[in-house]
Every structure is written in C-alpha cells, then in structure tokens.
C-alpha positions in Angstrom: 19.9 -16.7 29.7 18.5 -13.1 30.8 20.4 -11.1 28.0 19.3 -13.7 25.2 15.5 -13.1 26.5 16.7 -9.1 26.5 18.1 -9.5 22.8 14.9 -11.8 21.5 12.5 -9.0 23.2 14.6 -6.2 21.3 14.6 -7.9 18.0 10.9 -8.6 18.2 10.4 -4.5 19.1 12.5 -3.5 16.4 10.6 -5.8 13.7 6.9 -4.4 14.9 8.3 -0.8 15.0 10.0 -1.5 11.4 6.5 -3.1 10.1 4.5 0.1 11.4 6.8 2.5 9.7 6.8 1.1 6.2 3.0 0.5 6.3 1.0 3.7 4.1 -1.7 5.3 5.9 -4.3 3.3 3.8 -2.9 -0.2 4.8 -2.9 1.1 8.4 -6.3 1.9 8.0 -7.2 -1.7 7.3 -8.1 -0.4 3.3 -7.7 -3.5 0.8 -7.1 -1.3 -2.4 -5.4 1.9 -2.9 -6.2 4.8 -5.2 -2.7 6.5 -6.9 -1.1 7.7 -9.6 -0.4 4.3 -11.1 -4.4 3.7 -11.3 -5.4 6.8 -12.1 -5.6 9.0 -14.8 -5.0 12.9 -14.4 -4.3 12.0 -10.4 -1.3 14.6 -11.1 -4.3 16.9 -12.3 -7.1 16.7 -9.1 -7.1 18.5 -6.0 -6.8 16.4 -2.6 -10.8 17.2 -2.1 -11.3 15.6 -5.8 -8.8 13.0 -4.9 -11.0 11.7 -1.8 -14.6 12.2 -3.4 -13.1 9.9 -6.8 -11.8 7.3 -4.1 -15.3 7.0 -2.6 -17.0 7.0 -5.7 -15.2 4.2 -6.6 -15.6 2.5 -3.7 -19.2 2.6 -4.3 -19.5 0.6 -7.3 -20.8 -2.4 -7.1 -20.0 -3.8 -11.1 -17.8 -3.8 -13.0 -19.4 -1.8 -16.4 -20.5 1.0 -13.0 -16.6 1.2 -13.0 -15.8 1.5 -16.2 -18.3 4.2 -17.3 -17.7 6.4 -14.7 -13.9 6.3 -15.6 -14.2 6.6 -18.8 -16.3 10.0 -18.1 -13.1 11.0 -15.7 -10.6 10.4 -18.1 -12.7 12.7 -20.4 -12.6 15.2 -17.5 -9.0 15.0 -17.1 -8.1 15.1 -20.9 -10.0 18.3 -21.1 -8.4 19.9 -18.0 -4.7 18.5 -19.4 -5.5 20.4 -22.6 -6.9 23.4 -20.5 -3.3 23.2 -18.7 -1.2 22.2 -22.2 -0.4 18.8 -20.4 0.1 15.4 -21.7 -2.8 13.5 -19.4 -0.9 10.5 -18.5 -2.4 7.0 -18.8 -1.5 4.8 -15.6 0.1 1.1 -16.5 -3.0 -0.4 -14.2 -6.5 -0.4 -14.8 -8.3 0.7 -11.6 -11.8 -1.1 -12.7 -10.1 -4.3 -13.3 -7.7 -4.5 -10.1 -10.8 -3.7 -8.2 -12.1 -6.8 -9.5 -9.2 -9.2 -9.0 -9.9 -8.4 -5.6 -13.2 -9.0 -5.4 -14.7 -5.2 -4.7 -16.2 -5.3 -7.9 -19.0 -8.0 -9.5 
C-alpha cells in the first residue's frame, strides 16, 4: 500500500513539474493573450524595447477601430523599415485586433 501511495505522489510531481516547464513566460504570468510573430507584422523587424512598448500599447485599447488604426500605422512603420533593410515585411496568418476581440480585450 505504501509504495502505490509513493508511485501516485511521484506521478502527481512529475505531471506539475511537466505542466510548469511547457508553460511560456506569459502564461505563467497569468497573461490571457500573447503578442508574436504570428500576430504581428515586422515582429522579426522591432527591437525587444519596441517589442514590449507595442504589447502595452495594445493592451491599452479599449475598441476595436483603436486597434486597428494603430496597426495599420505599424504596418506602415514596418513596410518602410523592411524596404529600408531590402526585406519582404511578412504578414502574420492572425489578425491581432480581431483575436483580441474573440477574447473579449477589445469592445
């Protein structure tokens, strides 16, 4: 009976420790939306600093047409610096306005 406890207690460790390591920082910090490369465009082409201050900026809109104005003046950013860099700025499968507002972030 003691080594089936043992075995249950290790199996329940392992799972928790296997669950921690696979999470990504932001879903460790509790975030409910994640800012990438597959939501958005030129994220190949921004510094870490830029990264962060388009995150909050993002995170600070309220509507939905906030949103998408604001990207759509990014993009433009981003085009210009790819063209500055002779890069091809690429254009992430997922809209980062719109997935904000499936999950309710955005009005």
């Amino acid at each position: 009976m003691k080594s089936l406890f043992v075995r249950i207690r290790v199996a329940v460790a392992r799972s928790l420790l296997l669950a921690l390591w696979s999470m990504t920082p932001a879903d460790a910090a509790g975030e409910r939306f994640r800012f990438d490369q597959d939501n958005v465009p030129g994220w190949a082409l921004m510094t870490s600093a830029e990264r962060a201050e388009h995150h909050q900026k993002l995170l600070g809109f309220k509507r939905l047409d906030d949103c998408n104005g604001y990207m759509e003046e990014h993009r433009e950013k981003m085009e210009e610096r790819a063209k500055e860099r002779n890069r091809i700025l690429r254009v992430p499968p997922l809209d980062v306005c719109e997935r904000m507002k499936a999950q309710g972030l955005l009005e």
